[in-house]
C-alpha positions in Angstrom: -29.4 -14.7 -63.2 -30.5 -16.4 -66.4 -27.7 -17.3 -69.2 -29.6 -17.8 -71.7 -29.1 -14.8 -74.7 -32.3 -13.8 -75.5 -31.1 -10.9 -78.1 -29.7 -14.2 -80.0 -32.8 -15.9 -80.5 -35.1 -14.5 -83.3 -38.7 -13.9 -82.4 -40.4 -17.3 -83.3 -37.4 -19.1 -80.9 -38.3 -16.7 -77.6 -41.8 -16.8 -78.4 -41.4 -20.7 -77.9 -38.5 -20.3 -75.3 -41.1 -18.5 -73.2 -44.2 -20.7 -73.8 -41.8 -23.3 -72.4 -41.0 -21.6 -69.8 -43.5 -19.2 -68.2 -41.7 -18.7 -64.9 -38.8 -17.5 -66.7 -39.0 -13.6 -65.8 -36.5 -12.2 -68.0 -37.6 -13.9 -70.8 -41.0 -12.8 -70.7 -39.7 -9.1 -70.4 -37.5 -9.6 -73.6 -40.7 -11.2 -75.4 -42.5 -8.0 -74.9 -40.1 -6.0 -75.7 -39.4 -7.8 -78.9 -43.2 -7.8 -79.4 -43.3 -4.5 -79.1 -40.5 -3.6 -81.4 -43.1 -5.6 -84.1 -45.9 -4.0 -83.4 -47.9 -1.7 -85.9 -49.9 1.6 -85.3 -53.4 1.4 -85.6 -54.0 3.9 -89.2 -57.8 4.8 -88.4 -61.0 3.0 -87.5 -63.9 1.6 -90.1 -66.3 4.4 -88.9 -63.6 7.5 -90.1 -64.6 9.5 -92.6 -60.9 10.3 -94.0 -60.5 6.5 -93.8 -59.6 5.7 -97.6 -57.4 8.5 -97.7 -55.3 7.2 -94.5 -55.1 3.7 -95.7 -53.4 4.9 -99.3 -51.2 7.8 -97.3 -50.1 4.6 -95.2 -49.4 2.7 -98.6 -47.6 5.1 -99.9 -45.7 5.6 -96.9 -44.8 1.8 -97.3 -44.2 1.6 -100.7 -41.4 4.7 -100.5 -40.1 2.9 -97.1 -39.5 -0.5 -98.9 -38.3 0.8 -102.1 -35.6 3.1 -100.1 -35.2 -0.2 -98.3 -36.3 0.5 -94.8 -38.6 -2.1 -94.4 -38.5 -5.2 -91.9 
């Protein structure tokens, strides 16, 4: 069992924990999971016709989310 807090490092620090060591299981689990916890829906493709409308719905949706203070 590893005693090393992963939860305690931020992203950047387990990104380079892991790197340095890539046998290290559970660390490699936790950088996924953190990974995933950053990771952003895909809003629509170049070839979709509604495709300016869903990038300024997705602005907006921003916009409200960082004024209300939501954003990360």
């Amino acid at each position: 069992m590893s005693s090393v807090d992963y939860a305690a490092m931020s992203y950047q620090e387990l990104r380079r924990y892991f790197l340095t060591h890539r046998d290290d299981d559970a660390a490699f689990q936790a950088y996924l999971a953190r990974r995933r916890e950053r990771s952003r829906p895909v809003i629509t493709t170049i070839n979709d016709p509604d495709f300016d409308s869903k990038i300024q719905a997705a602005i907006r949706q921003q916009m409200a989310e960082y004024q209300s203070g939501k954003s990360t």
